[in-house]
Structure formats: C-alpha cells, structure tokens
C-alpha positions in Angstrom: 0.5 10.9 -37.5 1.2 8.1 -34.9 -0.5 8.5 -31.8 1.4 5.7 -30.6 3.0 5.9 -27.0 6.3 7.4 -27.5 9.7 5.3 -27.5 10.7 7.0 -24.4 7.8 5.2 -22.1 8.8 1.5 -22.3 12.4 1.6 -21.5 11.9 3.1 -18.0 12.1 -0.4 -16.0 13.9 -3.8 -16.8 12.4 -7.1 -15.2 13.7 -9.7 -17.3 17.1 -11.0 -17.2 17.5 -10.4 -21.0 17.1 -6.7 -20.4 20.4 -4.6 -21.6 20.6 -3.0 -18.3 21.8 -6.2 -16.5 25.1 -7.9 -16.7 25.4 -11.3 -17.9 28.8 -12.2 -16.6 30.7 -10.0 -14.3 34.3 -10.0 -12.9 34.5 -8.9 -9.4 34.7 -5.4 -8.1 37.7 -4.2 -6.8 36.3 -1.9 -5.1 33.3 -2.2 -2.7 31.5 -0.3 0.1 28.8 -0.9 2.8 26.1 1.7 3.1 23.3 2.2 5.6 20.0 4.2 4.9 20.8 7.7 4.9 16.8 8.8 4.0 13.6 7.4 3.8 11.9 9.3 1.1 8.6 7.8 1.4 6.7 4.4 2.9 3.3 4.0 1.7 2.7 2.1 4.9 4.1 2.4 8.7 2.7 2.2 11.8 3.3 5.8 12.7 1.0 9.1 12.4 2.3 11.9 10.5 5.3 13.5 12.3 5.9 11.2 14.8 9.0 8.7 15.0 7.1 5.8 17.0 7.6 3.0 14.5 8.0 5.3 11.9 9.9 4.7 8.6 12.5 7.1 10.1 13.9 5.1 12.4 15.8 2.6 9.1 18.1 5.2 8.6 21.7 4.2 10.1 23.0 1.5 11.4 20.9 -1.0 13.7 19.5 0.2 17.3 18.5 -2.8 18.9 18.9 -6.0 16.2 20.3 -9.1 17.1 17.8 -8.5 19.5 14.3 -9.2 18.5 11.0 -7.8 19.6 8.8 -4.6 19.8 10.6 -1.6 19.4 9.1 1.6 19.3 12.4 2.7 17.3 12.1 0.5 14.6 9.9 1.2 12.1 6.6 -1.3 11.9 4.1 -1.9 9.5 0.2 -1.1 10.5 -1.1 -4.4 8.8 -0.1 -8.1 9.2 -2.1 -11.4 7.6 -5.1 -11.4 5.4 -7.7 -10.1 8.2 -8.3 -6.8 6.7 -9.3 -8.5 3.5 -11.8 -10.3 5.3 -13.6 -7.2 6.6 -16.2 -5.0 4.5 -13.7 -1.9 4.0 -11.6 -3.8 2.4 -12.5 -2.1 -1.4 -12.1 -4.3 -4.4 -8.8 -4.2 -6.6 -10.0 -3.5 -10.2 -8.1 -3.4 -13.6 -5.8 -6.1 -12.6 -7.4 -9.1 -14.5 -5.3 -8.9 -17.6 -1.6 -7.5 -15.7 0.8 -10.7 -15.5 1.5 -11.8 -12.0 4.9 -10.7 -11.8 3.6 -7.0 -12.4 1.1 -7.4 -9.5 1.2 -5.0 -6.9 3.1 -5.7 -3.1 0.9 -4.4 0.0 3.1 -1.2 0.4 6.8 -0.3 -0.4 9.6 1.9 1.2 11.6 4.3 -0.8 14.7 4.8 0.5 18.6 6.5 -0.2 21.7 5.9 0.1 25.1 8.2 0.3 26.8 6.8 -2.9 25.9 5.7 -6.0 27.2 1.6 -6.3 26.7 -1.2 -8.8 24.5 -3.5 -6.3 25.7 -6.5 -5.0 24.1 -7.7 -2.0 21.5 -5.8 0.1 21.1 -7.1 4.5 17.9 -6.2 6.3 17.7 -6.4 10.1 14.4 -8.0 11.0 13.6 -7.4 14.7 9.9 -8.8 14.1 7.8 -11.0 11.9 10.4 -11.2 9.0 9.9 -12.4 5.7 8.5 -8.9 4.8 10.7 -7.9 2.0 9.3 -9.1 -1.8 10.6 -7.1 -4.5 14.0 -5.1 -4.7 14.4 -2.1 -7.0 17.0 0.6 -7.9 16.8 3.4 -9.8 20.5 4.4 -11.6 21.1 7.7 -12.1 21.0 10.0 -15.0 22.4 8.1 -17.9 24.1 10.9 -20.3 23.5 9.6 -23.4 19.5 8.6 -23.4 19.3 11.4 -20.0 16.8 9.4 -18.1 16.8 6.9 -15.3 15.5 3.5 -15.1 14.2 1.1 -12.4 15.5 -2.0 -12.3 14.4 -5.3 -10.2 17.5 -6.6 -8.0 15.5 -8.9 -6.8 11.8 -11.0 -7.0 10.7 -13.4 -3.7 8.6 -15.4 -6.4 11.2 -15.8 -8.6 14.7 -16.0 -6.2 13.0 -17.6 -3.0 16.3 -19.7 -2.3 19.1 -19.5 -4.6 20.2 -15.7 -3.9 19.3 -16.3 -0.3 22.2 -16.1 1.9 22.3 -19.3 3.8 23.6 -19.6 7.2 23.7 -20.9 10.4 20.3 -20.9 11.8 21.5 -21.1 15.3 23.5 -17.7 14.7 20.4 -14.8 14.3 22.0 -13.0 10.7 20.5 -10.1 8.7 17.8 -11.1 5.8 21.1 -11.3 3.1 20.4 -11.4 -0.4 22.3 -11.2 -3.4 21.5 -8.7 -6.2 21.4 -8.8 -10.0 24.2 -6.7 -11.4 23.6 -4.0 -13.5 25.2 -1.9 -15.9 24.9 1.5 -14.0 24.8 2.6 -11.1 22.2 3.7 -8.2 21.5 5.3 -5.1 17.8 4.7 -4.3 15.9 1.6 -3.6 12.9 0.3 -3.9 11.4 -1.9 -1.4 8.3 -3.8 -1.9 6.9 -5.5 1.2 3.8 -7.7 1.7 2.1 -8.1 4.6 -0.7 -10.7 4.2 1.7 -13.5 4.4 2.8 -12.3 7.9 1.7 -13.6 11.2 1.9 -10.3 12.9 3.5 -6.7 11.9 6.9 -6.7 10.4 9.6 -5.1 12.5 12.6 -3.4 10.4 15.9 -2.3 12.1 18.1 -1.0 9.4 18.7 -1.8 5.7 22.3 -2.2 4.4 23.2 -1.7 0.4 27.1 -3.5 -0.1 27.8 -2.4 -4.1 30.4 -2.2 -6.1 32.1 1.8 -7.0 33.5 0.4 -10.1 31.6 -0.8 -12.9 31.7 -5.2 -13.8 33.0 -6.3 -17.0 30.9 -7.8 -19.3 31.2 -10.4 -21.3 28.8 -10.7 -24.2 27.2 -14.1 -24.7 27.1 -15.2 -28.9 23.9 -15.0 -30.3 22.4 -18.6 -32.1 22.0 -17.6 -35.3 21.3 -20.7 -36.3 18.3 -21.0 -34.2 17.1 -18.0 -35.3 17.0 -18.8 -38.3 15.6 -21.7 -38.3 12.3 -20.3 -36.3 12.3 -17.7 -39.2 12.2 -20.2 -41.7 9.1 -22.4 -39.7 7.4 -18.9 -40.0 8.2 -18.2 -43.2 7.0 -22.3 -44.2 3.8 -21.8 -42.5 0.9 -22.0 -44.5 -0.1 -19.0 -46.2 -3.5 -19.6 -47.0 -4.7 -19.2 -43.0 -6.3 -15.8 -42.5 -4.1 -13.3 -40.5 -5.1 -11.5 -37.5 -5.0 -8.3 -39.2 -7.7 -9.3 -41.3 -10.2 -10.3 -38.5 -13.6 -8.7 -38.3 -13.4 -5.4 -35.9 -15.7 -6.8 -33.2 -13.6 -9.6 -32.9 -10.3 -8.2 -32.7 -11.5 -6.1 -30.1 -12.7 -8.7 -28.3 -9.0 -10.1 -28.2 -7.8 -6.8 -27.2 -9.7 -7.1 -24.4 -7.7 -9.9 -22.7 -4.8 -7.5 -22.9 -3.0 -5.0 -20.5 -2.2 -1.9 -21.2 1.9 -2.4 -21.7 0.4 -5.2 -24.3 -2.1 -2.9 -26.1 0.7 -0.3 -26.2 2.8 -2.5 -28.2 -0.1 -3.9 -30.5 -0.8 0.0 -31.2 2.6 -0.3 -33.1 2.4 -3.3 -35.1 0.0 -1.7 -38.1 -2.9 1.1 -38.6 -5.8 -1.3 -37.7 -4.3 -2.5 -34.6 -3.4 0.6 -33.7 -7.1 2.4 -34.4 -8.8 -0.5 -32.8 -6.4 -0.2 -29.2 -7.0 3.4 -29.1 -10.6 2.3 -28.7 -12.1 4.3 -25.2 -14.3 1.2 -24.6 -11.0 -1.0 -23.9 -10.3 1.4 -20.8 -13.1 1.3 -18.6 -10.9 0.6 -15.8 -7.4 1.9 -15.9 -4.9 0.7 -13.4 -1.7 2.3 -13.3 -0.4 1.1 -9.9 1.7 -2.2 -11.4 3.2 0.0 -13.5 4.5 2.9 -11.1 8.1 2.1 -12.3 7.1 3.3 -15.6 5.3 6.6 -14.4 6.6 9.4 -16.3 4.5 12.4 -18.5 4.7 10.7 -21.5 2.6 7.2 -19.6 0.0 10.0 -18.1 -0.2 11.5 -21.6 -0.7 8.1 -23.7 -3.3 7.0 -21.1 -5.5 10.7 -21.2 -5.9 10.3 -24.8 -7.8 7.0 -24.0 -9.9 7.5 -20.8 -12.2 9.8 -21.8 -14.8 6.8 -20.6 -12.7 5.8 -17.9 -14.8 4.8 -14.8 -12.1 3.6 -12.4 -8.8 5.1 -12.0 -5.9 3.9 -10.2 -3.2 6.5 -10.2 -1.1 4.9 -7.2 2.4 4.8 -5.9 4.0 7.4 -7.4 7.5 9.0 -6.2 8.0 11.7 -8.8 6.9 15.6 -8.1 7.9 16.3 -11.2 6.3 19.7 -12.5 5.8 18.1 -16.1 4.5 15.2 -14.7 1.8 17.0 -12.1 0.9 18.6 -15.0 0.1 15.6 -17.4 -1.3 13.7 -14.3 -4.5 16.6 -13.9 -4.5 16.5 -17.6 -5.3 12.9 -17.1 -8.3 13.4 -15.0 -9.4 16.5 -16.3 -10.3 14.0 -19.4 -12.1 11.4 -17.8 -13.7 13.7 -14.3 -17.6 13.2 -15.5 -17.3 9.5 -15.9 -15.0 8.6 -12.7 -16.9 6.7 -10.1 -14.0 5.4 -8.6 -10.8 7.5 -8.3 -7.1 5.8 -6.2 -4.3 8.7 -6.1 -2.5 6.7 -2.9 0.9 7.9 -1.8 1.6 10.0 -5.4 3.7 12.9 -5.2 2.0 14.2 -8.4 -1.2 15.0 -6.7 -1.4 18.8 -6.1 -4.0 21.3 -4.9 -5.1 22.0 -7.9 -6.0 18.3 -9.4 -7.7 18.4 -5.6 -9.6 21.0 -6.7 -10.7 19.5 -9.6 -11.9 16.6 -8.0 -14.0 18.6 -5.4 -15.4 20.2 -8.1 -15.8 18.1 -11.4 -16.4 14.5 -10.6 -20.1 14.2 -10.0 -19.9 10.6 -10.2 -17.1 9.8 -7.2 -18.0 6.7 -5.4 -15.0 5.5 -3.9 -11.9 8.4 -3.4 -8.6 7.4 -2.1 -5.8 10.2 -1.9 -3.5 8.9 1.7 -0.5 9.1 1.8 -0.3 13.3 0.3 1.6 14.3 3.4 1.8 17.9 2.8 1.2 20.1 5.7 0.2 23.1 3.1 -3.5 23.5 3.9 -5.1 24.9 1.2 -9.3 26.1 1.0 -11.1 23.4 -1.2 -14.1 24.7 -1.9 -16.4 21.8 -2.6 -19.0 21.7 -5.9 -22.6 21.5 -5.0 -24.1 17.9 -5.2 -19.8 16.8 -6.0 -19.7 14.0 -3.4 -23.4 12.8 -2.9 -22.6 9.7 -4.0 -19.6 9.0 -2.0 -19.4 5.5 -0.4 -15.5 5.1 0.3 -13.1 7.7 1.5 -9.6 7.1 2.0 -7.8 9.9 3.7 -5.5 8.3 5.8 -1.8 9.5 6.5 -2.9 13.5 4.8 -0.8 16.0 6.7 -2.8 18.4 4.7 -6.2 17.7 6.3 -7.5 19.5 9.3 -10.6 19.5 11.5 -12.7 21.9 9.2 -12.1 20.7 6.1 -12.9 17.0 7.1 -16.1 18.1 8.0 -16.9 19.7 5.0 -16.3 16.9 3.2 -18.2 14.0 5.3 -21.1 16.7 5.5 -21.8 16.7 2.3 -21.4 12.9 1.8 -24.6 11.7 3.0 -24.3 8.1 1.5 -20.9 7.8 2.8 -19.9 4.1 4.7 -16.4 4.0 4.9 -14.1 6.4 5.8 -10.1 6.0 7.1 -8.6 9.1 8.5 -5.8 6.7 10.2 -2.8 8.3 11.3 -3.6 12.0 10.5 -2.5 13.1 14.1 -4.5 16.3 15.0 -7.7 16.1 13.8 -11.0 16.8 16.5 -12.4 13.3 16.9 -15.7 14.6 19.0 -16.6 16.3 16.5 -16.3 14.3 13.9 -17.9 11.8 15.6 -20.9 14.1 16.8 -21.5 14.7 12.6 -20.7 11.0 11.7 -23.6 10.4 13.9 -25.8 13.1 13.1 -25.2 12.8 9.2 -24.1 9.8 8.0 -26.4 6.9 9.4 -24.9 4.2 6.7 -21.5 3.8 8.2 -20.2 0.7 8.1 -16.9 1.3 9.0 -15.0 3.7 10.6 -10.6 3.4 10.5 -9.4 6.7 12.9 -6.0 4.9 14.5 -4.0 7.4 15.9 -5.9 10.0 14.3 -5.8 12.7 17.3 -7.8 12.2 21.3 -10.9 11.0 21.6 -12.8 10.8 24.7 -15.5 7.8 25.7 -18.0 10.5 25.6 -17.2 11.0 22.5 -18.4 7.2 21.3 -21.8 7.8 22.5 -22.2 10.1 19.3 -21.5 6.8 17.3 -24.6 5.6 18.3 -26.9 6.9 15.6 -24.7 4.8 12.9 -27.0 1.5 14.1 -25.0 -0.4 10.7 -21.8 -0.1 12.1 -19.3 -2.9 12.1 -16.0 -2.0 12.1 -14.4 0.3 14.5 -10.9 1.2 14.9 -9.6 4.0 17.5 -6.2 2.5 18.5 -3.6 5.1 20.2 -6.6 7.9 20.8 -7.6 7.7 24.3 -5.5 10.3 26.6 -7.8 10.9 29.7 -8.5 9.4 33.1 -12.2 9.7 33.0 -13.3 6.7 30.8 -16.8 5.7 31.6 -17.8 2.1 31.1 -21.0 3.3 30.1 -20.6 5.5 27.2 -18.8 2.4 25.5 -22.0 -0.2 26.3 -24.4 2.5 24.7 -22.0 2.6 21.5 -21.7 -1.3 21.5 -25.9 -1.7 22.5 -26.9 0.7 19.7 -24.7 -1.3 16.7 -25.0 -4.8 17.3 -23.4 -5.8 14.3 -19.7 -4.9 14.6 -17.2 -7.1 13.4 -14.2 -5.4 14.0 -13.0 -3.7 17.7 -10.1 -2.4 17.5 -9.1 -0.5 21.0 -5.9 -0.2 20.8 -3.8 1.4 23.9 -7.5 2.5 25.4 -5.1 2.6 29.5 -8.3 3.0 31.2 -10.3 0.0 29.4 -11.2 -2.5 32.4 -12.7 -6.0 33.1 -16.3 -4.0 32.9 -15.6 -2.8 29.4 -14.7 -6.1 28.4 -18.2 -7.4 29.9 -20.0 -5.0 27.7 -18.1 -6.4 24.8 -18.9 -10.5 25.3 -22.4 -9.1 26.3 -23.3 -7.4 23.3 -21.2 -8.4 20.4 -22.3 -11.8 19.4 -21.1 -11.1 15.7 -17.3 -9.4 16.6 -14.8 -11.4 14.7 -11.4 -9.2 15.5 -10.9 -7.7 18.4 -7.5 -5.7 19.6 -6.1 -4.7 23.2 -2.9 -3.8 22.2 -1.7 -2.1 25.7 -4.5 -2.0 27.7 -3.0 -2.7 31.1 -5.9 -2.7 33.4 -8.0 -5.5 31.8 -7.2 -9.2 33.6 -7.5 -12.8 32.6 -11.3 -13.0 34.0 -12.5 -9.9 31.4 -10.7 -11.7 28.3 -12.6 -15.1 29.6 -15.8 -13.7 29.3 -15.2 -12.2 25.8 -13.4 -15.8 24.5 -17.1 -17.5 26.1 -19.6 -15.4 24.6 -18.2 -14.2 21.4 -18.4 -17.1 19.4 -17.4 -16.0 16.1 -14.3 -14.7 17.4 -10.9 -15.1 15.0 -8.7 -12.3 16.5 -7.6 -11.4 19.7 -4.5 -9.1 19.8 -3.2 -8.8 23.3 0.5 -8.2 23.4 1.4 -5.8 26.0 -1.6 -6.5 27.9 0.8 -6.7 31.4 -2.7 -7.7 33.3 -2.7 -11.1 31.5 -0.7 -13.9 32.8 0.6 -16.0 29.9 0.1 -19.4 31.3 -3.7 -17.9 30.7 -3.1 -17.4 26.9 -1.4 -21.2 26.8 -4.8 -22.5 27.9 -7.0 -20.2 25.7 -5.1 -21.1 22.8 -5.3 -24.8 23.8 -9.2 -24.5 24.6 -10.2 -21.9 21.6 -10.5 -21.5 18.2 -9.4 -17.7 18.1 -6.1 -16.8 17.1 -4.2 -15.1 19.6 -2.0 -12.6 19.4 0.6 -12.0 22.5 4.2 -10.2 22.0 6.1 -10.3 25.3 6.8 -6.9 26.1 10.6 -5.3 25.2 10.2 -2.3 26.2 7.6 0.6 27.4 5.8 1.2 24.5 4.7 5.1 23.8 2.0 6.1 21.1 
C-alpha cells in the first residue's frame, strides 16, 4: 500500500514559469474589463478592531475615496505594523520550521484576500497607495473550478523578489499613478486574489485606497514552444555514462540517509516518499517532523495536505497551521484530525487567521494539550460564543497567547483562560473591541506576576485607574493600550504608580490617550530610563516642552510616533530630529481622525 501523499496535493499552486497553468506566448485579448474590489474576504492584518470600518480592510472595495491624494485616511484601510521594531521587542515569538523551506516559499507579514465581480484572465492589477507604498509583495489568483481535474489552483501573478522592475509600470514620477503591474497570463481564469504584503520594509503603515484587476474575458492563445530533444538526450546519455561503480543513495546506511532528509522540506520529503520503498519508509519517519510548518504552504491547504501531515506528527512539538481561507467541512475535519494526533506532544501551537479552526478543535485544545506553551488562534472572527470548558492543569504552562482580532472572545471567557495560566508573559488581545479591560487588568495583576508584555490596542475602554492594577506585574516591558481611553477623568497619578512599579518597560504605546498632558510625559522621562518605543499617536494636549523632557532623559530612545499630535509645532520635530538620535515619526494631519 503507498502511503504516499496523494497526486491530488501537489498540483494545487504553480510558482514557476514552466508550470502548465501559465501561458508562454499569448495573442492579445479582444476583450478586456476593469474591475474594482467588490469583497474583502479576509486580511490577516489591518488597523481596525473587529466590526469597525476605521482603516479597516473594508474600505478597498470600490473605486478610490480620496487617492491621488495622499495621507491618513480613516477610510482607507491601514496596516497595524510598519518596519522591523516589533521584531526588536521580547513578544516578538520565534518563527520555527522554516530552516529548510526555499526563500521564495517564505512567508509575507500578512496578506488580503479579496474578490472580484468577473472571472478574467489577468493582465495587469493598479493599487492606489495613499501611504507608505511599496506594500504589495506577492500576487496570487485562484481560477475557478476546472471541469475536467474539478479543483482550483493558486497561481503567482506576481513576486517583488523576482519582478522588482521589469513588470513595473514606469511612468512619470512627477504625475502621482497607481502601483501598476503587469501579470503573468494564465490558462484559466479567476476571480479572487491573493495579496501578500510586508511590512518590515516600510517606514510607517501602509495606506491602501482601492485595488483594480484589468483581465482579459477571453482566453490567450498559446503557442507551444519545441522541446530540445536533443539536449535531453544528451543529459540522459551523461547519466547513463556515469560511472557505475559509485554507491547509490538508495544504498546508504539508514542513519545517514536520514540525516540528509533532514535538510529537506516537507514539499521535498513528499516527493522523495515517491521515488522507492526505502526512501519512502525512512521520510515517513516521526522524528523528521518535530516542527511542522504549514504557513508557506497555505496555497496548497487542502484535506488531503492535513491528512498526509497527521500521519507523521504524532511527535510533532510545534505546529504552524496558519493562513488558511478554506471552511471547508472536509477540511475542518482533517485539520482536528491533525491535532487530535500530535495534542500530548504540542508545546507550541499557530492556528492564525484559518477558517478551519472550529469550536470543536478549540475544545480539544482546552482540553488535550497539556504541553501548550505558546498558543496563537487571531484572526477566528466568529462572533458565535461558544462555553469552553477548560481541562484541569491544560494551560499551566502557557507563556504566549495570541488572541488578537477573535470576535468570538468575551470578557468571561478571557478570564478563564489567563486565570488558569499562571506562568503566562505574553498575551495580545489587540483589536477584540468589547472586552472589560479593568478587569482584566485587576486579574493580570493579581495572577500573573511574569508579564512581560501586554498588546490590548483597541481592545475595548480602559480607564487610568485601571493601570494602577498593572502594578503587581514589576517585569513588565511592553505596554500597548492605543485607541482605549474614553473618559475625562485621567489622573496623572495612576499612570506614574504603573510606570514607578515596572521600571523596565521598553515599549509605551499610548496611542489616542486625549487627556495625556505635559505631566504624564514627565512621569515618562522620569521613570523610564530603559523605554525604547514610545507612541502618541493623537494625543492633542501634550506640547513641545513634555516631548523635550522625554527626548533628554530617555536615552535609549529609538521610536517616537507623534503624528496627529496638533500640540507640537513642527519646526520643534525639525530640531529634534536634527539634535537626536530617535526616529521620529510625524504625519501631518488630513483629516479628523476617529478610533
């Protein structure tokens, strides 16, 4: 019997220009159409809490609002993240199972899923930057139902790293023109896109009006290019001449053929599976998947991938199960199949933005991984709320938890989870809306002394009171509480007891805090010597002479992020920037921004 992967898992995607799928020469189309964004299906990052339009992914569907005009637009949609500075903090959890996955597989920060009215054989896709552009990395379409093998493939229009100029639209630089690229042809057609977009490259968050698909609604010709027989042949014929007496691979000791294996990914040790019964005994080995990474291949997802790799990870101690757009029933299925056989070993578990994740692979998780160091599920946006019920001693060694973006998770539930979580010293709830900040806080600092950092932007209201409770968590060094504060009675004094009782924060982030003043800032150079990012996005009622005092005394300083700050004058920021080594952040203003 060959417990091979099946056929039907490796033609899901094409990458290289050889693939079948695209065309080699094409006439033109007689027949073309320009289409805007008609629905975002899912972004596995945006700047946006869950139901809200404020920078939200949302707002790419239709034409362009407010582009040629550039700037901060509440009605664009916005990445969270810009540059490398998250990396540089200690939340920042390390990738694993990449080592061996060639670098044009390697993951892009986040990605936008999006639709489109018509099916078309893609041309030429146009994105209106409003801010920060070069975003955009990878471009990928799905085509639609093929009748004859009835499954879809992703296919990649287009690869930054591998088309940085050529299939760049050039134009007039003086003239401000949409992001134009032109697309790799294919052989069928497709409605939804794939957009990969990375972040660490940028100097500040990238600002996306609209995105426009130009295709073609009849299919190019193709013209086959002659194979070189003769070439072949001779490279069979230098194989054949080689010299027979050298020992063959298959014929290696065992410990040293898996010791080969080892350098290889797991699209590579699927295909040695199939080249004879040894190789494929020895791949099938569970000590060659310790750590299983699935994200690089999400274009591949299907039942049949979930299926090959549960038959493998029964010692599986990290698993990445990430970016995933399918809810397939078959699929959900296979996915808790999956972790059903590797639960007792997991000590690190990534299920980030897949739609395959239900409440009952949840509940197998709160239950049956003992192990669970690190947990990730953001991005699982339904609003079903469902009762977990949490197995005894489950998450007692629980270090990192990733919750962010969970339209599912509410007050109660949160708590039962950090509660029992003694050990935990990250947690991100960011963007989950309505959640009861004081009282998370008041258990954070009751329960979980350890914290080290804490990610809760535009999580639900939070009062300055509330940041006294903070106080017990003395390891604390990143804090993040952007777009929370809603009250008129902020009280300098419960933020200095916060910032007194953890002198080693790194990270500040106190973003749209109206009622922060000069004072607060005070508190800040006077007691964090060690901050190294520090935002202020919006805070109105701070001045020149409270942003001097922090640039003086905080001298490890890198970020400062003060656009909107309407207190500041900006010949001040020309001389800090002249006199300082901080980077500074300052968009002008375009508009009244609203969290």
């Amino acid at each position: 019997m060959n417990n091979g992967p099946p056929r039907s898992w490796v033609p899901t995607y094409a990458m290289s220009a050889n693939s079948d799928l695209f065309v080699k020469v094409a006439t033109f189309h007689q027949n073309k159409i320009d289409q805007y964004v008609t629905c975002v299906m899912q972004a596995s990052d945006q700047y946006a809490s869950t139901g809200s339009i404020t920078y939200a992914a949302f707002n790419l569907v239709g034409r362009p609002t407010h582009f040629p005009n550039m700037g901060d637009f509440a009605d664009t949609y916005l990445t969270s993240r810009y540059g490398n500075w998250w990396l540089q903090l200690p939340s920042a959890g390390e990738e694993f199972g990449l080592q061996n996955v060639p670098d044009n597989l390697k993951p892009s920060d986040s990605y936008i899923l999006c639709c489109f009215d018509d099916n078309v054989y893609p041309l030429e896709l146009e994105a209106c930057e409003t801010l920060s552009a070069g975003a955009i990395q990878k471009v990928w379409m799905r085509t639609t139902m093929n009748t004859e093998t009835r499954h879809t493939r992703w296919a990649l229009l287009w690869d930054r790293a591998v088309d940085p100029l050529e299939n760049i639209d050039s134009t007039n630089a003086a003239i401000r023109n949409p992001f134009t690229i032109k697309l790799r042809q294919l052989h069928e057609p497709g409605q939804t896109l794939m957009i990969e977009l990375n972040h660490r490259d940028l100097d500040y968050h990238a600002g996306l009006d609209s995105i426009m698909l130009k295709g073609g609604t009849d299919p190019p010709v193709y013209i086959p290019c002659p194979l070189n027989l003769s070439r072949q042949q001779e490279d069979q014929h230098q194989i054949i001449s080689q010299n027979n007496s050298s020992t063959r691979i298959d014929q290696l000791p065992e410990e040293l053929l898996f010791g080969i294996f080892q350098y290889l990914d797991l699209m590579s040790l699927a295909r040695v599976a199939r080249v004879c019964t040894r190789f494929q005994q020895t791949a099938q080995d569970s000590c060659l998947y310790f750590e299983i990474n699935l994200r690089p291949y999400w274009m591949m997802t299907s039942p049949q991938l979930y299926n090959w790799v549960s038959k493998r990870a029964k010692l599986c101690r990290k698993l990445n199960v990430s970016w995933n757009t399918d809810s397939d029933r078959q699929l959900a299925m296979e996915l808790l199949s999956l972790l059903r056989a590797c639960c007792n070993t997991l000590t690190h578990l990534r299920m980030s933005y897949n739609a395959a994740v239900t409440e009952d692979l949840l509940q197998v998780v709160f239950q049956n991984c003992p192990k669970l160091q690190e947990l990730s599920i953001d991005g699982r946006c339904s609003e079903d709320r469902y009762p977990f019920v949490i197995g005894p001693g489950v998450l007692t060694n629980l270090v990192r938890l990733n919750l962010a973006d969970s339209g599912w998770l509410d007050t109660s539930m949160l708590l039962q989870i950090v509660s029992q979580s003694p050990n935990l010293k990250h947690l991100n709830i960011n963007f989950c809306n309505s959640l009861a900040l004081p009282e998370l806080f008041e258990l954070l600092g009751n329960n979980n002394h350890q914290l080290i950092s804490l990610n809760a932007v535009k999580a639900g209201t939070l009062t300055s009171e509330a940041l006294c409770c903070l106080a017990g968590c003395t390891q604390l060094q990143e804090l993040d509480v952007g777009w929370t504060f809603q009250e008129l009675n902020w009280q300098t004094e419960h933020l200095r007891t916060l910032l007194i009782a953890c002198p080693m924060i790194k990270k500040l982030f106190m973003s749209a805090a109206r009622d922060l003043q000069d004072n607060d800032l005070f508190s800040i150079a006077g007691a964090c010597s060690m901050l190294e990012q520090l935002s202020l996005v919006g805070c109105n009622n701070i001045s020149a002479r409270g942003i001097q005092q922090v640039l003086e005394h905080c001298k490890n300083l890198k970020l400062l992020d003060i656009s909107h700050c309407e207190g500041i004058e900006h010949e001040s920021v020309l001389a800090w920037q002249n006199t300082y080594g901080t980077e500074i952040k300052r968009i002008q203003p375009t508009h009244n921004i609203d969290g």
